[in-house]
ZAKEVEX-34954 format. One record per residue: residue number from 1; residue in three letters; chain; y negated, z, x negated of N, C-alpha, C in turn. Coordinates in pm, whole numbers, plus 32768, in hexadecimal, padded with zeros to 4 digits. Atoms other than C-alpha are relative to their C-alpha. Last residue first. Layout:
REM ZAKEVEX-34954
R;NUM;ALA;A;Y;Z;X;Y;Z;X;Y;Z;X
...
REM end
This chain:
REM ZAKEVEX-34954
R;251;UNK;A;806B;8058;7FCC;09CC;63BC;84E3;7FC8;7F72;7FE0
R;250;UNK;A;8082;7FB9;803A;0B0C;643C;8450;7FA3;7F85;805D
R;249;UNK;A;7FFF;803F;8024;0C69;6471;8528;7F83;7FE6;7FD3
R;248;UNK;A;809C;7FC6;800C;0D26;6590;8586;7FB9;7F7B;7F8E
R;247;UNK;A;8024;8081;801F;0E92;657A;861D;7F57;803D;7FEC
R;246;UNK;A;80BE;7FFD;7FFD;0EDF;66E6;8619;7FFE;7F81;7FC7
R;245;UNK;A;805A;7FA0;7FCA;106C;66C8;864E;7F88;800E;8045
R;244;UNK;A;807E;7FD4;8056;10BE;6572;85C4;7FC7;8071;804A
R;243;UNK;A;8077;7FEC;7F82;1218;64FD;8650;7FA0;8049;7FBF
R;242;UNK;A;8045;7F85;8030;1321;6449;8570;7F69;800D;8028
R;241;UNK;A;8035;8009;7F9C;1418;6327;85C4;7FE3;80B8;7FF3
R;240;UNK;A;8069;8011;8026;142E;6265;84B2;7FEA;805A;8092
R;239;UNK;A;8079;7FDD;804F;156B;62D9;844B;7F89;8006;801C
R;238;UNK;A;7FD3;7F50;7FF2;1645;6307;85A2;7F8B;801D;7F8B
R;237;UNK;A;805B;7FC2;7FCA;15C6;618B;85B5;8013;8093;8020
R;236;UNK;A;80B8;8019;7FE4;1644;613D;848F;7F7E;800A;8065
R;235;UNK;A;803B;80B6;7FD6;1793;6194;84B1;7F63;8023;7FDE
R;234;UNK;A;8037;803E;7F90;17BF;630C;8405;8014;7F5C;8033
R;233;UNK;A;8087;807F;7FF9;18BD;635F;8316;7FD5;7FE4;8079
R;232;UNK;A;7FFF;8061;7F7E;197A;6497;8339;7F86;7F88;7FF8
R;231;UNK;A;806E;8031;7FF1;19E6;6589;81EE;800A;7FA4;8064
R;230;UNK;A;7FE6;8081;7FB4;1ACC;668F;81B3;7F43;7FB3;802A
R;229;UNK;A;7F97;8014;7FF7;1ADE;6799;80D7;801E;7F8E;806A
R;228;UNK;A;8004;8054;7F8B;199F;67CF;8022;809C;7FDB;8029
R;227;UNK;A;7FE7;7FB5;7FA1;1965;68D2;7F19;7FD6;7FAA;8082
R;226;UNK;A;7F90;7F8C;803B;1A25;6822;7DD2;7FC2;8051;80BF
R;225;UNK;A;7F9C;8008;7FB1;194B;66CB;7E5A;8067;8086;7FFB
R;224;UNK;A;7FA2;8033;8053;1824;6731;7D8F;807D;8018;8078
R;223;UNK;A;7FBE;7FBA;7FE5;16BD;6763;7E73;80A2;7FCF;7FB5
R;222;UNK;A;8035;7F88;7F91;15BF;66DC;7E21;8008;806A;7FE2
R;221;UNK;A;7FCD;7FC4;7F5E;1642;65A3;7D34;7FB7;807D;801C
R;220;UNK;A;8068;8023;7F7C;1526;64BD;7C69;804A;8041;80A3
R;219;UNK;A;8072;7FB0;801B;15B0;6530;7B21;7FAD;8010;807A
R;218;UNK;A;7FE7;7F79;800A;1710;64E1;7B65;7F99;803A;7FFD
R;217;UNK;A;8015;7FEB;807D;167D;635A;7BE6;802E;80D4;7FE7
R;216;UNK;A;8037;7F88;7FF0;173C;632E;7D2D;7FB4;801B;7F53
R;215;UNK;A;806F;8041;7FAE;17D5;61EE;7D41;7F9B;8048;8005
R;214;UNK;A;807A;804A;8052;18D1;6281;7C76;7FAF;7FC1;8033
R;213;UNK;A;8011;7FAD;8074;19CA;62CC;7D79;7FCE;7FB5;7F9E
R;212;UNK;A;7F83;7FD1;8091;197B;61E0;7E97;800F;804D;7FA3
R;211;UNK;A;7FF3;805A;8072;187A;61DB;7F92;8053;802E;7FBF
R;210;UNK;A;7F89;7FDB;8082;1847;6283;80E3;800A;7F8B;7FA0
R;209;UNK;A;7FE3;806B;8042;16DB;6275;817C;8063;800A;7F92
R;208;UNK;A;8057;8083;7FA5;165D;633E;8298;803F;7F91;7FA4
R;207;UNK;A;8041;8056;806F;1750;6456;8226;7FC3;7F75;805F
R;206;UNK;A;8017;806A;7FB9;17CF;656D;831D;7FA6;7FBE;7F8E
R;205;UNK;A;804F;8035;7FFF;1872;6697;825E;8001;7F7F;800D
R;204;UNK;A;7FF5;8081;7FEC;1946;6794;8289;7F93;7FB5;7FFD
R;203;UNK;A;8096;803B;7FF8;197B;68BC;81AF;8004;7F5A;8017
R;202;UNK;A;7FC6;808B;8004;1ABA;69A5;81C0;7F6A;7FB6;8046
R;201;UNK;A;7F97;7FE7;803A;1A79;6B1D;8147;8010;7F69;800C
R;200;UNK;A;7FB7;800A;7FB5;18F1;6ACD;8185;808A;8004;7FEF
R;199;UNK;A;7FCD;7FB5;7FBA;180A;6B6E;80B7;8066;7FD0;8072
R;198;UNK;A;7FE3;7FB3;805C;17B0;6A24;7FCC;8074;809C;8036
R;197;UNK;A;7F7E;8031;8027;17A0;6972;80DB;8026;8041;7FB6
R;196;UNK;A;7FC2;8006;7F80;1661;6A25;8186;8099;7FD0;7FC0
R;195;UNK;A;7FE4;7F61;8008;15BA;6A3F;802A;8060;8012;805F
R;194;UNK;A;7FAC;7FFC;8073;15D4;68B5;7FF1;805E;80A7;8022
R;193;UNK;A;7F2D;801B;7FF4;156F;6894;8178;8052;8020;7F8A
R;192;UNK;A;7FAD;7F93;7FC1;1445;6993;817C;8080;7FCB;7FFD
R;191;UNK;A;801C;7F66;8020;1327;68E0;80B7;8094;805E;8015
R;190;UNK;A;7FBA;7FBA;808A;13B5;6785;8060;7FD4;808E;8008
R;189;UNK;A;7FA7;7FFD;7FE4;135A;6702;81B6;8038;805D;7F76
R;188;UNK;A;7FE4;7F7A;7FB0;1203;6705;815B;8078;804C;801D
R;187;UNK;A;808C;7FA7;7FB0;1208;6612;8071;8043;806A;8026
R;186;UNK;A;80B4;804E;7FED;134C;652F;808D;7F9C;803F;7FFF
R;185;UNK;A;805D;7FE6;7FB8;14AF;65B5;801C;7F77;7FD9;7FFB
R;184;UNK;A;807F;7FCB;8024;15B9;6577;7F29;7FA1;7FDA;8093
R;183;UNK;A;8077;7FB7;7FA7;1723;65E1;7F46;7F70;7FB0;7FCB
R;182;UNK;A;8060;7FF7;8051;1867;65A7;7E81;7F89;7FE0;805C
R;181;UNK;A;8049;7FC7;7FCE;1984;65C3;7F81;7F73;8013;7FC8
R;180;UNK;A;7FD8;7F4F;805A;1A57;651D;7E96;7FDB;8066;8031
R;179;UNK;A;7F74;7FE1;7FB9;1A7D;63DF;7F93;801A;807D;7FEA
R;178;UNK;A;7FC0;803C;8024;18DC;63CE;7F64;8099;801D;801F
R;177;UNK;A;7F75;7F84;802F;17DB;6458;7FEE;8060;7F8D;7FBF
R;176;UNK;A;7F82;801F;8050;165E;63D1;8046;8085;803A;7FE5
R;175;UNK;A;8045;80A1;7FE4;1545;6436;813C;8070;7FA7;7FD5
R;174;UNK;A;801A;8042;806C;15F8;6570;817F;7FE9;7F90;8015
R;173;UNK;A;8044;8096;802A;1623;6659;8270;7FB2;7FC9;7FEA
R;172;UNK;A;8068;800C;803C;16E3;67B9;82A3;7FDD;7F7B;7FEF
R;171;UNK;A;8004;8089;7FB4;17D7;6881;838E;7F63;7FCD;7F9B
R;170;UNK;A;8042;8009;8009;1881;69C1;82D7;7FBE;7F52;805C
R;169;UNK;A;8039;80A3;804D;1982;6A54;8307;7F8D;8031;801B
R;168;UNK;A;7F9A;801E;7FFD;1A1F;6BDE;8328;801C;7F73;7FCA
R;167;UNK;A;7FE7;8033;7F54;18F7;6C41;82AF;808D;7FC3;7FCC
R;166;UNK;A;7F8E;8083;8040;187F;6D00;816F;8045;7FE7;808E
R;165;UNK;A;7FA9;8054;7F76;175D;6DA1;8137;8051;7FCB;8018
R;164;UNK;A;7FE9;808F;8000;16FC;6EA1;8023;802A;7FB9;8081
R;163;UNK;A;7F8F;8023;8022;164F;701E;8063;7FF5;7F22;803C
R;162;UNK;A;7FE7;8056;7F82;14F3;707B;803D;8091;7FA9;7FCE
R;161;UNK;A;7FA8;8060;8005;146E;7181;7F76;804E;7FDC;8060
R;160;UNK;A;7FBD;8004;7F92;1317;71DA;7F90;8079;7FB4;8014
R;159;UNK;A;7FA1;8072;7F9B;1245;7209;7E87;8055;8003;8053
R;158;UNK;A;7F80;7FF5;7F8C;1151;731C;7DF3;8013;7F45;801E
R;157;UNK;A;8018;8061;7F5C;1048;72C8;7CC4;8080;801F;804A
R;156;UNK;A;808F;800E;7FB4;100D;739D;7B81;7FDA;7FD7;807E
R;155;UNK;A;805D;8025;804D;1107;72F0;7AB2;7F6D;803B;8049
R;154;UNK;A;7FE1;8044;8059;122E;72D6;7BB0;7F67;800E;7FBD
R;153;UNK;A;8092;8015;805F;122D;73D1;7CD1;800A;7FC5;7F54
R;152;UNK;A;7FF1;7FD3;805E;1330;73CD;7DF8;7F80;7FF8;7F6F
R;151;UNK;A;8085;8071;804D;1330;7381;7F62;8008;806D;7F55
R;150;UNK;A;801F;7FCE;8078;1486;738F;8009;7F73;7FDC;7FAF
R;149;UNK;A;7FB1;8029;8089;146D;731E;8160;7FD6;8052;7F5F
R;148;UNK;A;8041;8013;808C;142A;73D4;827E;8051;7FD5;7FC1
R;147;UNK;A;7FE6;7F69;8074;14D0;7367;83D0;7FEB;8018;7F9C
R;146;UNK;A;7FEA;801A;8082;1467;7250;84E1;7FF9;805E;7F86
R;145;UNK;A;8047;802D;8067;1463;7292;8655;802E;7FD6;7F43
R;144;UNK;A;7FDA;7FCC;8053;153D;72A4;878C;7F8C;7FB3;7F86
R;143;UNK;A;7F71;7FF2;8011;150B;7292;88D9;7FFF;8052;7F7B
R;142;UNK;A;7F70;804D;805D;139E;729B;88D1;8081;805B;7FD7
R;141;UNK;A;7FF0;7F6D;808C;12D0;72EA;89E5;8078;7FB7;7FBD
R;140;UNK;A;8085;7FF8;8050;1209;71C0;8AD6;802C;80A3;7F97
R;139;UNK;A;804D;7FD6;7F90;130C;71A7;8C1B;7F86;805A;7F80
R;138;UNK;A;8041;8054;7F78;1411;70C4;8B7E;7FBA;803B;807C
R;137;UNK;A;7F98;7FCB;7F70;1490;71CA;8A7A;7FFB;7F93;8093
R;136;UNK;A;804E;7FAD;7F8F;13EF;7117;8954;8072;804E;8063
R;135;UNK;A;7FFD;803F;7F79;14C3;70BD;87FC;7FAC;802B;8082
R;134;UNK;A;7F79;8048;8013;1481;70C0;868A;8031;7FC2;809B
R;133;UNK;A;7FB3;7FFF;7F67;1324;7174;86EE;8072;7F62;7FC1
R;132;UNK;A;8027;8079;7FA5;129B;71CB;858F;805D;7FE8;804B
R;131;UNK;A;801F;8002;7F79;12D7;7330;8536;7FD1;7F68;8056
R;130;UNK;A;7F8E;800D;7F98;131C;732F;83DC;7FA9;8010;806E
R;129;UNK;A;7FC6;7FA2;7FE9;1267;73B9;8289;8068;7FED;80A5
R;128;UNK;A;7FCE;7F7C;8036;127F;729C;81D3;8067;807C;8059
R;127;UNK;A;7F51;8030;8056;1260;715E;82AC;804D;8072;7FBE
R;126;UNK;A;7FB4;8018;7F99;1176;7269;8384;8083;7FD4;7FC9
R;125;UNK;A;8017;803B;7F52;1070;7248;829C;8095;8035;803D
R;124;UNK;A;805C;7FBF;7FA7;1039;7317;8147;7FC1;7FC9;8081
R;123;UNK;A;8012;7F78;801E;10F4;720A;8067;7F70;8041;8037
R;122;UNK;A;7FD2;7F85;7F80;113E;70F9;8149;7FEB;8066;7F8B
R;121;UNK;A;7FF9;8041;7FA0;114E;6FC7;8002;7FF8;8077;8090
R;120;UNK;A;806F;7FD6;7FE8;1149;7076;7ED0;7FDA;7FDC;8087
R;119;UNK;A;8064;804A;7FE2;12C6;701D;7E9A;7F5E;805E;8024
R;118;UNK;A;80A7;7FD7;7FAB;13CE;70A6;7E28;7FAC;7FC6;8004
R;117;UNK;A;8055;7FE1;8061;153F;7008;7E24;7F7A;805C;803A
R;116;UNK;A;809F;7FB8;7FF4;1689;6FFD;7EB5;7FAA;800D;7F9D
R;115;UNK;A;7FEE;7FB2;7F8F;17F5;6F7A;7EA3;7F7D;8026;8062
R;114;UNK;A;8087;7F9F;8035;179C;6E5E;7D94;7FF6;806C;809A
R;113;UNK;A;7FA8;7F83;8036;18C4;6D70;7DB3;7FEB;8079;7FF1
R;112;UNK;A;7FF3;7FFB;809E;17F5;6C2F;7D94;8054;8098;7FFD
R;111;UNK;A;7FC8;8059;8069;1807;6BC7;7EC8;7FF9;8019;7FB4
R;110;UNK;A;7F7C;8012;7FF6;17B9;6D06;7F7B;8025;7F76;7FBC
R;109;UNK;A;7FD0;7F84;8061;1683;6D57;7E9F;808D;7FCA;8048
R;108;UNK;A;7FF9;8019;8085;1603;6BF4;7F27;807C;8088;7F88
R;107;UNK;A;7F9F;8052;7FE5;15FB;6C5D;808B;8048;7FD3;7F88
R;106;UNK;A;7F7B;7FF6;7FDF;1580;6D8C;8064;805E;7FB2;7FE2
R;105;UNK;A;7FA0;7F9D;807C;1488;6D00;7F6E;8062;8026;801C
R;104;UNK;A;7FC8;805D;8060;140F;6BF8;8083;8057;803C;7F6B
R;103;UNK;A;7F81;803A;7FF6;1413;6D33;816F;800A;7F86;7FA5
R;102;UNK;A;7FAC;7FA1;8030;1351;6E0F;808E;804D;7F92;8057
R;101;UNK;A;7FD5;7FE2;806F;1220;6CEC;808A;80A8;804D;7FA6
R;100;UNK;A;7FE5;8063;8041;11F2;6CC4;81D2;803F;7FE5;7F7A
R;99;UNK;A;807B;802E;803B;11BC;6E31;8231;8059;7F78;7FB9
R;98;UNK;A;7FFF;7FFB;80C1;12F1;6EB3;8301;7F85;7FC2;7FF9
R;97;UNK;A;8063;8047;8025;1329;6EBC;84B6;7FD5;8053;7F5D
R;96;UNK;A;8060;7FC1;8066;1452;6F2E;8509;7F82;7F8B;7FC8
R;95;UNK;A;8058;803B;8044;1480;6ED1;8670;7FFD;804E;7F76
R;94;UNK;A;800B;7FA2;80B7;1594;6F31;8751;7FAF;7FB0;7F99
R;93;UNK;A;8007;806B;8095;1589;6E2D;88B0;7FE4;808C;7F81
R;92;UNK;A;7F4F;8068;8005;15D7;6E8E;8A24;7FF0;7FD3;7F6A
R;91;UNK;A;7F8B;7FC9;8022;14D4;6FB8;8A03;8077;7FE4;7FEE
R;90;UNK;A;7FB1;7FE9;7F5D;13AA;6F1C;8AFC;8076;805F;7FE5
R;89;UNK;A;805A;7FA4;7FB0;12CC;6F38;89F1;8043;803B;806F
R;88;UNK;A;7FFC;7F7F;8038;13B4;6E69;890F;7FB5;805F;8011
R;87;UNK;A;7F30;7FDE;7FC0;144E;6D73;8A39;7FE0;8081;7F77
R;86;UNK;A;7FF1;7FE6;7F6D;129B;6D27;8A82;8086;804D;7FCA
R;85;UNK;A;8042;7F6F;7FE1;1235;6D17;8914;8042;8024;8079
R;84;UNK;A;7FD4;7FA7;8068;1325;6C06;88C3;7FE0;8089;801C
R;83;UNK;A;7F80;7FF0;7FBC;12EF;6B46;8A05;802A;8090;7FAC
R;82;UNK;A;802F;7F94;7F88;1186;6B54;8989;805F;803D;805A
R;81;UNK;A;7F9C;7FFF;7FF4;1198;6ABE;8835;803B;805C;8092
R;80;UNK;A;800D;8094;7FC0;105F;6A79;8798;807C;8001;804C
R;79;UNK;A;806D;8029;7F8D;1077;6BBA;86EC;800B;7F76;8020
R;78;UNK;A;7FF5;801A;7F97;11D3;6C20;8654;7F88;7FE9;8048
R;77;UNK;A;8070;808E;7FD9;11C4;6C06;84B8;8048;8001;80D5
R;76;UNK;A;8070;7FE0;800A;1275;6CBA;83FD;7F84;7FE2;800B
R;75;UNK;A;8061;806F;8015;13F7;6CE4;8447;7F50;8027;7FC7
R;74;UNK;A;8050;7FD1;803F;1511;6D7C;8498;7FDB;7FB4;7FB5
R;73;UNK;A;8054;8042;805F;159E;6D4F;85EE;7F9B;8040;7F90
R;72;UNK;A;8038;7FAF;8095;16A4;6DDF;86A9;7FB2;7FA4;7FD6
R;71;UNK;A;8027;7F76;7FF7;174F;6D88;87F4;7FAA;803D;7F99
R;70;UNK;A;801B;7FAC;808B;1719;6C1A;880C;7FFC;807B;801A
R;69;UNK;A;7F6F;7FF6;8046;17F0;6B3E;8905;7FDF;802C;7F90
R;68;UNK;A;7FDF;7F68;8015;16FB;6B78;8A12;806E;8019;7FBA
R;67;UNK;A;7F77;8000;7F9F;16CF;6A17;8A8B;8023;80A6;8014
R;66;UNK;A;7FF9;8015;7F6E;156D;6A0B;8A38;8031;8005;8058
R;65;UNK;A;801D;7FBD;7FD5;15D2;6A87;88D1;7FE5;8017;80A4
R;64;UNK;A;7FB0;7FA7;7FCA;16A2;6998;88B3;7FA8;8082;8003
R;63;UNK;A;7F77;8034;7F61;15E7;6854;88F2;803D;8098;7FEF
R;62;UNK;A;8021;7FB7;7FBD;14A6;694E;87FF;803E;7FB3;808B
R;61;UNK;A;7FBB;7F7B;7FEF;1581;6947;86D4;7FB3;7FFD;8088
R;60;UNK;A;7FF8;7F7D;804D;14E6;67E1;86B9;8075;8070;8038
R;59;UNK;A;7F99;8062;8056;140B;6730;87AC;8036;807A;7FAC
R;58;UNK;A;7F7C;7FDB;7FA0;1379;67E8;8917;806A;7F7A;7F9A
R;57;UNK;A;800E;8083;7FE9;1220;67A3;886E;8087;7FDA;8026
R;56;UNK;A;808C;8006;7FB3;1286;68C1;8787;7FF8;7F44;8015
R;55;UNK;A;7FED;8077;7FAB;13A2;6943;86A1;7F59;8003;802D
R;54;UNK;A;7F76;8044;7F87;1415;6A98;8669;7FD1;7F92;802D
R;53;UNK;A;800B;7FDF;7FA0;1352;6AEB;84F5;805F;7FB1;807A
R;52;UNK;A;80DD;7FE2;8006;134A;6B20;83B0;8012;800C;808A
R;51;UNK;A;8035;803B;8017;150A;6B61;83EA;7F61;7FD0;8002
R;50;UNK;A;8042;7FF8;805E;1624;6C17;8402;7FCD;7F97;7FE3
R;49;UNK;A;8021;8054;8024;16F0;6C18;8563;7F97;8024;7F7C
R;48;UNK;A;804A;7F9A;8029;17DD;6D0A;85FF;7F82;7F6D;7F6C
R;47;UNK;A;8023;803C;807B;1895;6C1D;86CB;7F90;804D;7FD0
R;46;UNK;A;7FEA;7F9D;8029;190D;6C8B;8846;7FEB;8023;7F4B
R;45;UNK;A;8043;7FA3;7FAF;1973;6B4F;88CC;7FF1;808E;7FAA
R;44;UNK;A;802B;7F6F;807B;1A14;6A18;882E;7F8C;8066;805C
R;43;UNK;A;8001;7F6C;7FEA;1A23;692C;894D;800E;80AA;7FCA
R;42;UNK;A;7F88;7FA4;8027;1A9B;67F2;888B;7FF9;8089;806B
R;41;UNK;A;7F81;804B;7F94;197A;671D;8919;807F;8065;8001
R;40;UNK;A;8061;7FE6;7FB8;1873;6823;8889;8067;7FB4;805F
R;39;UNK;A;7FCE;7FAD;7FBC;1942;6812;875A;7FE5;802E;8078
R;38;UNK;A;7F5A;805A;800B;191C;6667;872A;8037;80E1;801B
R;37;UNK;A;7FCC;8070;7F52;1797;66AD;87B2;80B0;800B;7FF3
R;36;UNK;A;804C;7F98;7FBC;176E;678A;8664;8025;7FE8;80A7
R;35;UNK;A;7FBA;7FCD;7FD6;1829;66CA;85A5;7FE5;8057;8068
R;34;UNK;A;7FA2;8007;802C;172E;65BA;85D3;80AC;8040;8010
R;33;UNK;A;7FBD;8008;7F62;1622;665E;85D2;8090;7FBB;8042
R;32;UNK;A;7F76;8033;801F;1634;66EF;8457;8020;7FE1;80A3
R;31;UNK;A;7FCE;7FCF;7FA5;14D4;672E;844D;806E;7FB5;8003
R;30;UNK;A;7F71;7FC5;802A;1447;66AD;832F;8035;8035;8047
R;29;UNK;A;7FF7;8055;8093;12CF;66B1;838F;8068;8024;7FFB
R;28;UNK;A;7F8C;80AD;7FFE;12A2;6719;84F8;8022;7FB7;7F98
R;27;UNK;A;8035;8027;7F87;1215;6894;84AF;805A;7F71;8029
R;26;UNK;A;804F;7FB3;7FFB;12C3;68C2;8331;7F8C;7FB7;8071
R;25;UNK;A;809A;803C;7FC9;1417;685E;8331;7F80;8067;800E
R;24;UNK;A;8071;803B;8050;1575;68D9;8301;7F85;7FC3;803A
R;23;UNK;A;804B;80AF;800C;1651;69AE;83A4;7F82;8000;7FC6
R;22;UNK;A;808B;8010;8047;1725;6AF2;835C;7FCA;7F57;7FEF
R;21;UNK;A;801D;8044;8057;1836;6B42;8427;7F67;7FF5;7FB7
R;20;UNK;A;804D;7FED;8007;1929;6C48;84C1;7FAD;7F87;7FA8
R;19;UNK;A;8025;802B;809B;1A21;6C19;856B;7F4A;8022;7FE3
R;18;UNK;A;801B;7F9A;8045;1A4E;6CCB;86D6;7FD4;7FF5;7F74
R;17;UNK;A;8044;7F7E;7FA5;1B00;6BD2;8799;7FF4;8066;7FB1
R;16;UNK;A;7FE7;7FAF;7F76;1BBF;6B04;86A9;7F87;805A;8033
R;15;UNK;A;8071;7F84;7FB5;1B2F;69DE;85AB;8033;804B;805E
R;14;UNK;A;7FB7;7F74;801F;1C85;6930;854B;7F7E;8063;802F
R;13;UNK;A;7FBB;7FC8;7F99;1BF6;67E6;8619;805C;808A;7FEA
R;12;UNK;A;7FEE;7F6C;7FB2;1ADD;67BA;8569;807F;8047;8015
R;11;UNK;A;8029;7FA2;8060;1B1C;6685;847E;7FF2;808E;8028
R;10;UNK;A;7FA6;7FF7;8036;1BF9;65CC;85A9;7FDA;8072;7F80
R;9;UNK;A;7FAF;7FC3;7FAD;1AEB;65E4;8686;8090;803C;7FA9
R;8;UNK;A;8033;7F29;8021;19FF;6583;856A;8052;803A;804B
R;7;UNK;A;80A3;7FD4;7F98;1AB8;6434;853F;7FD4;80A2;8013
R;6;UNK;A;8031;8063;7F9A;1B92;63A3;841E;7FA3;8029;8061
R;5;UNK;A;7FAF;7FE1;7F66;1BA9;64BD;833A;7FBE;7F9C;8050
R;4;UNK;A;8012;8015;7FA2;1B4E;6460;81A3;8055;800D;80AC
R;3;UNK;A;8047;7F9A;7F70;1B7B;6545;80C4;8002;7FD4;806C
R;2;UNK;A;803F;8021;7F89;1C4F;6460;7FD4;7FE3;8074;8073
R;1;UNK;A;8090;7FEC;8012;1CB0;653C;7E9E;7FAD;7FBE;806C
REM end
C-alpha cells in the first residue's frame, strides 16, 4: 500500500514518447511542476496533453511546450500564452479547444466509468456542429478541423454529447497525501487536479506535505488514494516555491 517513489525522475520514467496525459492545475495554482521539469529532463517528446490550460510565465506545461515535446492539446483556456498561439497558428501543435465546464466532466466521466454524456454546453456553436480548426496548415487554412457531434433533445431542450477522458497518466498536486495516496488539495488547486487524476490509467502525484496513514481525517480527503498510484514528496523548497501570475494589489 506504500505509494511512495523516491524522486520524480524515478516516478516518470515509464512515460514513453507519445503518452498521453492529463494535468492538474488551474493557471499557476497546483501545477504539478515538479514532474513536469522531472519529464522535461527525461526527454519525453510528442505527448498529447489534457488540460485548462498549457502553462504560462515559461512555468508548468509551458518547459515542454517550448521544447516542442507537445503534439496535442486539449484544453480551455489558451490566452496569455503566446508561444502557445505561435506553434498552433503555425500548425506544429493540434488544439481542441472545449468549454470549461465539459472538460472537468470529461475528465470526471472517465473516472468514474461513464463513457459519455450530454451536455448543454456548445449546443448550436461549432462544439456541436464541427468545424473548429483542430490543426492549421502553416500558411493560414486549416489542416484539419473538428466533426459533428451528436446533439439530441431531452425535455424540450437539445444537447450535445460529449465523450469521456481517459489518459494514459496523469500528473497532479497536492497540498497534503499520504502513503495511501489519499489526496487533499488547497483552494484553487482543487479545480482540475482531483478531475485530472481521476482520468489517468496510472496517477502521479507530487505532495508538499507527506504524512502518515491516518493523519488524514477520511472526511477531510479530496481525492481517495484507490485513484492514485504513486506518490513524490516535495523538500520544502520544491513546496514553497509558487509564482503568482496577475500579481494585483489594492490601493
Amino acid at each position: 500500500m506504500d505509494k511512495v517513489v523516491a524522486t520524480a525522475l524515478e516516478a516518470v520514467a515509464d512515460v514513453p514518447d507519445g503518452a498521453s496525459l492529463a494535468v492538474g492545475g488551474f493557471g499557476l495554482s497546483g501545477v504539478p511542476n515538479v514532474l513536469i521539469e522531472a519529464l522535461y529532463e527525461r526527454g519525453v517528446g510528442a505527448l498529447s496533453v489534457v488540460s485548462n490550460n498549457c502553462g504560462a510565465m515559461e512555468s508548468g506545461l509551458a518547459v515542454l511546450l517550448a521544447a516542442g515535446r507537445i503534439a496535442r492539446v486539449t484544453g480551455s483556456y489558451i490566452g496569455g500564452n503566446k508561444e502557445f498561439a505561435r506553434q498552433y497558428l503555425g500548425g506544429e501543435l493540434e488544439l481542441e479547444l472545449i468549454p470549461q465546464g465539459t472538460l472537468a466532466e470529461r475528465l470526471r466521466a472517465g473516472g468514474a466509468g461513464i463513457p459519455a454524456f450530454y451536455t448543454p454546453a456548445g449546443v448550436g456553436t461549432q462544439v456541436a456542429e464541427g468545424g473548429l480548426p483542430w490543426r492549421y496548415d502553416g500558411e493560414g487554412g486549416v489542416a484539419l478541423a473538428s466533426p459533428p457531434k451528436e446533439v439530441r433533445e431531452f425535455d424540450g431542450a437539445e444537447y450535445v454529447l460529449e465523450r469521456a477522458i481517459r489518459t494514459d497518466f496523469a500528473l497532479v498536486r497536492a497540498a497534503r497525501g499520504d502513503r495511501h495516496g489519499n489526496l487533499v488539495f488547497n483552494r484553487s488547486s482543487r479545480n482540475f487536479n482531483p478531475l485530472a487524476a481521476m482520468a489517468g490509467r496510472v496517477t502521479i502525484a507530487e505532495v508538499e506535505e507527506l504524512v502518515e496513514p491516518g493523519a488524514i481525517d477520511p472526511d477531510a480527503v479530496h481525492l481517495p488514494g484507490v485513484f492514485v498510484q504513486r506518490v513524490v514528496a516535495l523538500t520544502p523548497r520544491q513546496a514553497a516555491d509558487k509564482r503568482i501570475e496577475r500579481r494585483t494589489v489594492s490601493s
